[in-house]
C-alpha positions in Angstrom: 19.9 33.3 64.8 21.2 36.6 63.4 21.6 39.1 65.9 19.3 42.5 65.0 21.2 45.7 63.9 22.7 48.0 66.8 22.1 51.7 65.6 22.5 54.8 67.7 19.1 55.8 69.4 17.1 58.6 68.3 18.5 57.6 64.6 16.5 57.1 61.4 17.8 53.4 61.6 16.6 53.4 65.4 13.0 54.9 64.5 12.4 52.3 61.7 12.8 49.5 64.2 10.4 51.0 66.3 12.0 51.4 69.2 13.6 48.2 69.8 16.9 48.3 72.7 19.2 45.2 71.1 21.7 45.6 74.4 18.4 44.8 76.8 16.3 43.3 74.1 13.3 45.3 74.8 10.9 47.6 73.0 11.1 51.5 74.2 7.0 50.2 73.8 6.1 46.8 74.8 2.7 45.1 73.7 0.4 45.4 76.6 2.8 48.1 77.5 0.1 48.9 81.0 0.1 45.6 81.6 2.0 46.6 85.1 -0.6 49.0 86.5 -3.4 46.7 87.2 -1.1 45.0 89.8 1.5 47.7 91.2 -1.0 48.6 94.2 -1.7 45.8 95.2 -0.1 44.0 98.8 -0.2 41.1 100.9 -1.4 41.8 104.7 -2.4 39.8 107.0 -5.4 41.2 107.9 -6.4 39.8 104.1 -9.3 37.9 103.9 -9.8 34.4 102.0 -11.9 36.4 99.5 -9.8 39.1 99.0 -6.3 37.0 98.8 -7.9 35.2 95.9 -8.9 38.4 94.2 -5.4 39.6 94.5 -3.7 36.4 93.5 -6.8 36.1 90.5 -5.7 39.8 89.3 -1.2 38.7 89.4 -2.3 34.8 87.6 -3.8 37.6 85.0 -0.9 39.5 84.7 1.5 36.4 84.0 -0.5 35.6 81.6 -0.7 39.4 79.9 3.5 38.9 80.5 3.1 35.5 78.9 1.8 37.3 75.7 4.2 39.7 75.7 7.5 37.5 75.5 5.4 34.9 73.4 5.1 37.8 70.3 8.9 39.3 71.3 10.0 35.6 70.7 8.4 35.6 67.0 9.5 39.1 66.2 13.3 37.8 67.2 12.8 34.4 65.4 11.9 35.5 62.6 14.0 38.9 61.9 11.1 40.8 61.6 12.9 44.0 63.7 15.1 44.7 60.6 12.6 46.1 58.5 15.2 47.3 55.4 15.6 43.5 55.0 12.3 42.6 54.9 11.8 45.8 52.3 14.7 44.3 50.0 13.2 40.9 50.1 9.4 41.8 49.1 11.0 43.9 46.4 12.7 40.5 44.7 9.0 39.3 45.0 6.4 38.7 42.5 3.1 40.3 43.1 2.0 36.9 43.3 4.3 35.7 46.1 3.7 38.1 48.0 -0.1 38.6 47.8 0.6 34.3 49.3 2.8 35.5 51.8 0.6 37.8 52.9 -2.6 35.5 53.3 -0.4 32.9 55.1 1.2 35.1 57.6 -1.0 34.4 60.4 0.4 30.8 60.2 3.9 32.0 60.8 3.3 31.3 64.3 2.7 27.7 64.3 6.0 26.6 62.6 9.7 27.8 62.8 11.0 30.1 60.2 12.6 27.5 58.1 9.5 25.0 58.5 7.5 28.3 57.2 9.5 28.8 54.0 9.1 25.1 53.6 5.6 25.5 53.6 5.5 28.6 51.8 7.7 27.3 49.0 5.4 24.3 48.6 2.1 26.3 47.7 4.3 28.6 45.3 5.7 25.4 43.4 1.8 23.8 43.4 0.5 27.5 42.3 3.6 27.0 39.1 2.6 23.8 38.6 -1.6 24.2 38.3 -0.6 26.9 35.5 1.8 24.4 33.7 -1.0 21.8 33.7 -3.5 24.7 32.6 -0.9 25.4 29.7 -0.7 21.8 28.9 -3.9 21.2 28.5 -4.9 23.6 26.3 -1.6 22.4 24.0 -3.4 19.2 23.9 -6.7 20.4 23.1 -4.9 22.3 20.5 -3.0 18.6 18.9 0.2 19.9 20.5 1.9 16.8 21.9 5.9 18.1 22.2 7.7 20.8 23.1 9.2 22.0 19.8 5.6 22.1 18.7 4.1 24.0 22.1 7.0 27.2 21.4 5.8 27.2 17.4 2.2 27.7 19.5 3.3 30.5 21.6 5.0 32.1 18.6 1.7 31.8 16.3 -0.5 33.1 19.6 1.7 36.0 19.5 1.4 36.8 16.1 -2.0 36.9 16.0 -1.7 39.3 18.5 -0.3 41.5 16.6 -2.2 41.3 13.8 -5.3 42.0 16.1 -3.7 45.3 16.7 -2.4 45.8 12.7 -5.9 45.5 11.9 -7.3 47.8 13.9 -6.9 50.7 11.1 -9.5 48.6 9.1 -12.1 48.4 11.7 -11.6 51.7 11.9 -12.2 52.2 8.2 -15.2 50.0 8.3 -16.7 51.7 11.4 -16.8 55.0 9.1 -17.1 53.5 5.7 -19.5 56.4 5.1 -17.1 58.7 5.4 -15.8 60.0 2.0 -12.4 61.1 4.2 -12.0 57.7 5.8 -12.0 56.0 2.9 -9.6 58.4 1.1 -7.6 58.0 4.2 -7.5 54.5 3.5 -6.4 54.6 0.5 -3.5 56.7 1.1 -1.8 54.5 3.2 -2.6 51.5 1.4 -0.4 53.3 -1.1 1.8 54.0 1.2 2.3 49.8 1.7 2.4 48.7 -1.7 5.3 51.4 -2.3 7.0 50.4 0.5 7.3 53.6 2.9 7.2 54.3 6.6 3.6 54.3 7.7 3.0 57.2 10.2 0.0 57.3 12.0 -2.7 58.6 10.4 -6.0 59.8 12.5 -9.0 58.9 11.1 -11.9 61.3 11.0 -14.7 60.9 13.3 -18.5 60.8 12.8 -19.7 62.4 15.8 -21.2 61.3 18.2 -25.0 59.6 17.1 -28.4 61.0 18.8 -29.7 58.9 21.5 -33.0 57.0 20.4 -36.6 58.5 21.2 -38.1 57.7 24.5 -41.5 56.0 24.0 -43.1 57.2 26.9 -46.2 56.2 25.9 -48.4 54.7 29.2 -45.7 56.3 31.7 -47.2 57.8 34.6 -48.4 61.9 34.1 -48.2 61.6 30.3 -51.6 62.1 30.1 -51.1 65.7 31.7 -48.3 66.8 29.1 -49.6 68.5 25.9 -48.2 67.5 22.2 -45.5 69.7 22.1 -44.5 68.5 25.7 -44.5 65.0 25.0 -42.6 65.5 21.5 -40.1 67.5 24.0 -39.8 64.7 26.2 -39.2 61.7 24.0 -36.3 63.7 21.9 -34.8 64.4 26.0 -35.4 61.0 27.4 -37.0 62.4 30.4 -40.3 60.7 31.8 -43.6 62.8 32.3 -42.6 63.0 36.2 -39.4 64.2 36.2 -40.3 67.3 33.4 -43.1 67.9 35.4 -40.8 68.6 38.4 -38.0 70.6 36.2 -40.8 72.3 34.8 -42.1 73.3 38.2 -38.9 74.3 39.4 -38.2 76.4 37.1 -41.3 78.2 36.7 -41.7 79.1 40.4 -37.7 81.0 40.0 -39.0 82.7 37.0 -41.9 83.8 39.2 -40.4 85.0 42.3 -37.3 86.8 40.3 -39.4 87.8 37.3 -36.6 86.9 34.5 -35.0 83.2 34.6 -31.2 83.1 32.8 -29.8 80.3 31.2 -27.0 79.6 34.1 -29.8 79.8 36.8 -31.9 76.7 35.2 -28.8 75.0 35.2 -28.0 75.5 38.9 -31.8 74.4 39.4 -31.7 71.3 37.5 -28.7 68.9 38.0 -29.2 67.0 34.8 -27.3 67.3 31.3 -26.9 70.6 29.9 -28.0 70.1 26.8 -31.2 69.1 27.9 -31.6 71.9 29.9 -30.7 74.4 27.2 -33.5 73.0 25.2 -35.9 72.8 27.9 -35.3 76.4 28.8 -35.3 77.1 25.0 -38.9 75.6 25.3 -39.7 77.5 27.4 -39.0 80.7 26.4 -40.7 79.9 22.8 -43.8 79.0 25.1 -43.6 82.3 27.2 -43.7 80.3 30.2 -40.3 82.3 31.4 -38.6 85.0 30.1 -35.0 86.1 30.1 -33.7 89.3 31.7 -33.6 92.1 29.5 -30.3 92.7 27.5 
């Protein structure tokens, strides 16, 4: 078994194997490290009773077996190197994500074998995990015709083509998406140009449309609509806001208008946590109404 690293105490090296004395082969903090002062009161005397003996002899059997537990998880942490943390770094960094996510889960299970029967084990899941993604890959050559090898790489090399095409044609979905645009399409056509006489293509940004208005909200039936007036309800279908919540905005705002006598733009946004465009154009509603009134420039 490989003998752990010696450094000087109160190193960097030291602190990183937290605390561990190679020369007594203890930790500067053992597990259960108050383990000793349950017991380091307690003395035989005569004068004992039968009851009290076996109390004192119930509370040391439960100390051996805190001890027990102790040298049991010192025992693994020698067995299996785990004190020499650099090492352990080096190795996870040679690991796939996937080993190691598998090492991970099966760690509790260290326990139950040695370190070499461990690896045996581990090794065996990571060869079963490689082979249940050759079968996967074989299977879908076969539903594909494929039957050898030569033809599974000619595959791979097609899948990856089409890839890329995927990506070449993404200019002409982009064309297609604004194929009302006069722009686009003269965008288009200069670098199809640009192909056919056979120069560098530089990325070209296409224009944009905007962004399209959200539908009406037929909130026809909701709950209060019956209490909104035309102009309201117009207001609330172009917003997207049911009867209910206006009505509470509304409130809201009215009542600041009321107590401050002049309601700004800023302070019905404060009020009313929802989109500010919809809140410009409520309080622009508002205003036309002469439900609330601005401050006087």
């Amino acid at each position: 078994m490989e003998d752990p690293p010696r450094p000087p105490m109160d190193s960097a090296r030291s602190l990183e194997m937290s605390g561990y004395m190679p020369c007594r082969g203890d930790f500067d903090v053992e597990y259960d490290n108050y383990a000793e002062v349950d017991i380091k009161d307690i003395e035989f005397s005569s004068s004992d009773s039968e009851l009290l003996k076996e109390l004192k002899i119930a509370a040391i059997e439960i100390f051996l077996s805190r001890l027990r537990q102790r040298f049991y998880r010192k025992r693994i942490v020698r067995k299996y190197g785990l004190i020499n943390i650099r090492k352990w770094q080096t190795l996870e960094r040679r690991q796939s994500k996937t080993e190691r996510e598998l090492r991970d889960s099966l760690r509790p299970f260290a326990r139950l074998h040695s370190p070499d029967q461990h690896e045996i084990f581990v090794q065996g899941l990571l060869m079963e995990s490689f082979l249940k993604k050759e079968v996967v890959s074989l299977q879908e050559y076969r539903s594909a015709g494929i039957r050898t090898r030569k033809g599974a790489e000619v595959y791979e090399r097609l899948n990856r083509r089409r890839e890329e095409d995927k990506s070449r044609r993404k200019m002409l979905d982009d064309i297609l998406a604004n194929i009302q645009d006069e722009k686009a399409c003269q965008v288009w056509l200069h670098r199809q140009a640009q192909i056919d006489s056979g120069q560098s293509l530089a990325p070209i940004p296409l224009p944009s449309l905007g962004r399209k208005p959200a539908a009406r909200l037929d909130i026809s039936g909701t709950p209060g609509v019956e209490q909104l007036r035309p102009l309201e309800r117009e207001l609330c279908s172009n917003l997207r806001l049911l009867p209910h919540d206006y009505q509470s905005y509304k409130s809201s705002l009215i009542k600041e208008y009321e107590k401050q006598g002049s309601l700004r733009l800023a302070q019905a946004r404060t009020l009313i946590r929802i989109d500010v465009n919809k809140t410009r154009k409520m309080y622009n509603f508002f205003v036309e109404q002469g439900w609330v009134k601005p401050p006087d420039s």
